[in-house]
C-alpha positions in Angstrom: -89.5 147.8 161.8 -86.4 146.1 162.5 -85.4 142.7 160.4 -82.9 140.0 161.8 -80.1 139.6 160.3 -80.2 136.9 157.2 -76.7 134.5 157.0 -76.4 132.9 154.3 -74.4 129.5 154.4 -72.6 127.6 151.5 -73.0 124.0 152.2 -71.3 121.7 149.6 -73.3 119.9 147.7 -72.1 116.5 148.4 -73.6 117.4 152.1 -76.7 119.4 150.9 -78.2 116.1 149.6 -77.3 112.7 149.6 -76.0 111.4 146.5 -78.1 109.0 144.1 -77.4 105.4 144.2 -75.6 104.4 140.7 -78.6 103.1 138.8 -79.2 98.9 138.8 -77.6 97.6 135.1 -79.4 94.5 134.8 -82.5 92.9 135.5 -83.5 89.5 136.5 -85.6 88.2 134.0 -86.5 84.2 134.0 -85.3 80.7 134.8 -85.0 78.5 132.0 -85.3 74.7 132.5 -85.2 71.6 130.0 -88.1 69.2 130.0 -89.4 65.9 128.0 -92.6 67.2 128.5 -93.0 71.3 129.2 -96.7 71.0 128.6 -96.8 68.9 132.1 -94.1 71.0 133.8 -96.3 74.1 133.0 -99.5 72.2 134.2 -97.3 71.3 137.6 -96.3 74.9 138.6 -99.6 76.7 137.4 -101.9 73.9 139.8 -99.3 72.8 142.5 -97.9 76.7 143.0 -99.6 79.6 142.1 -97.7 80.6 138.6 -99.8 81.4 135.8 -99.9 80.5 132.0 -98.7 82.9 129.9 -97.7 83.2 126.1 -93.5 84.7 126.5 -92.9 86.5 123.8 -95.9 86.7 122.9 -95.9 82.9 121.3 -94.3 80.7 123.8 -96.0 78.5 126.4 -94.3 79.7 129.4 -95.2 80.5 133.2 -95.3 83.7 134.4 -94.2 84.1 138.2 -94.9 87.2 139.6 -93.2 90.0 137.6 -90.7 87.1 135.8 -91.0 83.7 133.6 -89.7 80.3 133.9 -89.5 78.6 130.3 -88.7 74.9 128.7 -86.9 73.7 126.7 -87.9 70.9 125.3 -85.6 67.5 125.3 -85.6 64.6 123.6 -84.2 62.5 126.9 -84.3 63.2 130.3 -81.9 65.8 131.9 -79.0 65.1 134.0 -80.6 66.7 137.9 -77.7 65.7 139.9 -76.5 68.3 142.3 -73.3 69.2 141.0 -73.6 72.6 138.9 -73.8 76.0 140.9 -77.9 76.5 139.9 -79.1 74.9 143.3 -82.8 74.7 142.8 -85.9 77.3 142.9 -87.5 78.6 146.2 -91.5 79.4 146.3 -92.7 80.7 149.5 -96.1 80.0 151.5 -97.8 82.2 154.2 -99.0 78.9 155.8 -96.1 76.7 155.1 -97.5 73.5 156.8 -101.1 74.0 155.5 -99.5 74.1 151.8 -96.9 70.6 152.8 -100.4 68.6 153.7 -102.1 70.1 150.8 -99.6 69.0 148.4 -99.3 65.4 150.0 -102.6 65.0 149.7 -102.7 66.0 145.9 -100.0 63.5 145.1 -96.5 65.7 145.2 -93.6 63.7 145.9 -90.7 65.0 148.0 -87.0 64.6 148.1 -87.4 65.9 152.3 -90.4 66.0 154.5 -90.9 69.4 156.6 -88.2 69.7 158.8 -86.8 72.7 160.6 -84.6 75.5 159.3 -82.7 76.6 162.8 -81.7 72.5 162.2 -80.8 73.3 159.0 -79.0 76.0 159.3 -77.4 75.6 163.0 -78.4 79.2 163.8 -81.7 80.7 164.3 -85.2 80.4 167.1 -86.8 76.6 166.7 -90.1 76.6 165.3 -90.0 79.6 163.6 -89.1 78.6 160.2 -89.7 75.8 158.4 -88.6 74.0 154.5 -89.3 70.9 152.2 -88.2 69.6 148.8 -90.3 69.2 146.3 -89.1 66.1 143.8 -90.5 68.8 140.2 -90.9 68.2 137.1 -87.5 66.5 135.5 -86.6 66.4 139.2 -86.5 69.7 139.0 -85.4 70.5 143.1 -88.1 73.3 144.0 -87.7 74.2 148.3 -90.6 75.2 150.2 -90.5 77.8 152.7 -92.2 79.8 155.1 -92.9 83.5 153.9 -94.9 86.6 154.0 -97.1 86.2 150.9 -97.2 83.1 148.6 -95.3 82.4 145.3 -91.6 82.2 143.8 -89.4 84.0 146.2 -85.8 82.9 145.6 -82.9 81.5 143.7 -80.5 79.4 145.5 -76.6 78.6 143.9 -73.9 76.8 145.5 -70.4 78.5 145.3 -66.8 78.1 146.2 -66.9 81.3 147.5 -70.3 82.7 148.5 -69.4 85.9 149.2 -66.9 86.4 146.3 -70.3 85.1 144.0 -72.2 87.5 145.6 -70.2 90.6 145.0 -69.3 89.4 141.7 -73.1 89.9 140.6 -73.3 93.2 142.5 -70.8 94.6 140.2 -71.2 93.0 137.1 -74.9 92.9 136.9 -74.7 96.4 139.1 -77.0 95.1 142.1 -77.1 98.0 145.1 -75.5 96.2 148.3 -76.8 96.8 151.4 -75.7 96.2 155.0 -72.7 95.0 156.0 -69.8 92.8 154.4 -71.3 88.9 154.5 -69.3 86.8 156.7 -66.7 84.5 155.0 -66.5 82.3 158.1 -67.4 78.2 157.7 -70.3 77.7 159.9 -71.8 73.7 160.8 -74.9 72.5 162.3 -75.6 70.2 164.7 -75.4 67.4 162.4 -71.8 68.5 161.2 -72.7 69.5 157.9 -71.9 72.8 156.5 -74.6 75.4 156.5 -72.0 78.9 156.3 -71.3 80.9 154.8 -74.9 81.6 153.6 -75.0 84.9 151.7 -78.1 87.1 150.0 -78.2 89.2 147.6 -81.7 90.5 146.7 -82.7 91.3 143.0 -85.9 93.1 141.9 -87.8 91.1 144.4 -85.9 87.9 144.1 -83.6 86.8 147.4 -80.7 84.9 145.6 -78.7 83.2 148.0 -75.3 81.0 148.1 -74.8 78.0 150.3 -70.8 77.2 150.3 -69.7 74.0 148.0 -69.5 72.0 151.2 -73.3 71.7 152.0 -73.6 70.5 148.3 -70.4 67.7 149.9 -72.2 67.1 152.5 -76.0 66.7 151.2 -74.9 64.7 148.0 -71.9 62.8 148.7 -72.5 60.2 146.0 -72.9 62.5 143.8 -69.5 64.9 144.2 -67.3 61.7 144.8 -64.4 62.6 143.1 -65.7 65.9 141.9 -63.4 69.1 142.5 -65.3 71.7 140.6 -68.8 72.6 139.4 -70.1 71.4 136.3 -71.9 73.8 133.9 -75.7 74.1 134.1 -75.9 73.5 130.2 -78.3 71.0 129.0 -79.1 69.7 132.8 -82.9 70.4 134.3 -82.0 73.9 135.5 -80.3 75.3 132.3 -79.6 79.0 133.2 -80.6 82.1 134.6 -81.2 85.4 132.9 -81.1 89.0 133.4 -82.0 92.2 131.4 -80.3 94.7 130.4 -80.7 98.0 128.4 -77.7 97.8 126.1 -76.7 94.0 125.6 -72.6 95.2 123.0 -72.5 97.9 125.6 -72.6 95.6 128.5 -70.8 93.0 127.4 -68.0 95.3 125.9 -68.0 96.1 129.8 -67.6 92.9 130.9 -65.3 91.9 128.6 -62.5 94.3 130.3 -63.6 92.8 133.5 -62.2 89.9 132.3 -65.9 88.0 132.2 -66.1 85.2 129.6 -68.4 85.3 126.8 -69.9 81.9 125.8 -72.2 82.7 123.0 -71.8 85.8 121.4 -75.2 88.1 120.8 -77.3 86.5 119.0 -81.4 87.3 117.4 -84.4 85.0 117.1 -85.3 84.1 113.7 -87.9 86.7 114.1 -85.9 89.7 115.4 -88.0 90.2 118.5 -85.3 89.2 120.7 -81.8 89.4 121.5 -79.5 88.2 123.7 -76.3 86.3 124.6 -74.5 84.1 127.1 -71.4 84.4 129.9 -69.9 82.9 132.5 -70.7 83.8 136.0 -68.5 82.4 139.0 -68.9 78.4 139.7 -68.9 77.8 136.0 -72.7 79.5 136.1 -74.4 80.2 132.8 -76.1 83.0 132.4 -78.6 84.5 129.3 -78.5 88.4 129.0 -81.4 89.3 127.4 -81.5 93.1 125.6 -84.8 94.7 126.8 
């Protein structure tokens, strides 16, 4: 019986397999609002939208939206809602986005913007296929509605001096996997002359954060930035900050400390140990919790 001959080939490894992505560092964890009354903003998004009571913590009246929480703070007077702080507003989709705009006229929700279309919006994209509203919340609270595959919270949206600069700021600090392409840096205008580019996404554990450049914030509110020339922080207004998770919250500050990230409140533990976490700075004077977990 003959046998063929059997070559053997050394392939490197680096082309044997590909290589791992570097594992995600952080987390996204909740959005954290103040509120004169969190009892009613709770009741709003867990009748209006499809968020659900839950205890956070295992004590704390909170909603829980999908795999993530929105909590309130409690205030004693009502918070500043004005768009000029790099938090934007809140973004919950709907399968049948004009089916859930009638519903929620009929049941009383008021709106800063009826239905309108996002190829107007935007200056780019098919008419007809997409469409948006602003729901007036809780606080005035700015929460968009939007077209999507399945209902529920679906997005994050910030303002920024520099979208894409934002954007790759949280993919390495909070070590977010990129995919596709550079975004464009390129200004961009709609039919109505108001800037709608650069409009960058970064998706997080099921969560599409997106930045709109400062001057659609200009353009949309131009009472409200007269005489404005940077972003105010998100501290004590309606939307007070986001937060993220991590594993190690010394180790990953110690990190970002020698990229030159500020700290604003050092780590820090509830009165009953259970939690610990600390604040920085992110880019357009954004505040952001990390929360050890």
């Amino acid at each position: 019986m003959k046998f063929a001959p059997v070559i053997l080939l050394l392939v490197p490894a680096a082309f044997a397999q590909t290589a791992a992505p570097p594992p995600q560092l952080a987390h996204f964890h909740h959005l954290h609002f103040n509120s004169v009354d969190p009892e009613a903003a709770i009741d709003f998004y867990t009748t209006r939208f499809n968020g659900e009571k839950a205890k956070f913590d295992g004590k704390v009246d909170a909603v829980r939206a999908g795999k993530f929480w929105l909590l309130f703070n409690k205030v004693e007077r009502p918070p500043p809602s004005a768009i000029v702080a790099s938090l934007y507003h809140l973004g919950w989709s709907e399968k049948d986005i004009k089916g859930a705009y009638r519903h929620q006229l009929d049941i009383g929700t008021k709106f800063e913007t009826p239905l309108g279309d996002l190829a107007d919006l935007l200056g780019s994209g098919t008419p007809g296929r997409g469409y948006y509203a602003y729901v007036d919340g809780p606080d005035h609270a700015l929460i968009e509605m939007n077209g999507g595959a399945q209902d529920g919270f679906s997005h994050i949206h910030l303002l920024s001096d520099d979208p894409a600069g934002a954007a790759d700021w949280f993919a390495k600090e909070l070590g977010i996997p990129r995919r596709g392409p550079p975004p464009s840096r390129e200004a961009r205008f709609n039919a109505k002359g108001l800037q709608s580019g650069p409009l960058v996404f970064l998706p997080i554990d099921g969560v599409l954060f997106a930045w709109f450049p400062t001057g659609t914030a200009r353009g949309l509110y131009p009472k409200q930035w007269a005489g404005k020339t940077k972003y105010e922080s998100n501290k004590g207004r309606v939307l007070d900050h986001i937060a993220f998770s991590v594993a190690n919250l010394n180790e990953t500050l110690a990190r970002m400390r020698g990229d030159g990230v500020k700290v604003l409140e050092p780590p820090r533990m509830t009165p009953d140990g259970t939690l610990k976490s600390a604040f920085i700075e992110g880019p357009d004077n954004l505040r952001i919790e990390l929360v050890e977990q």
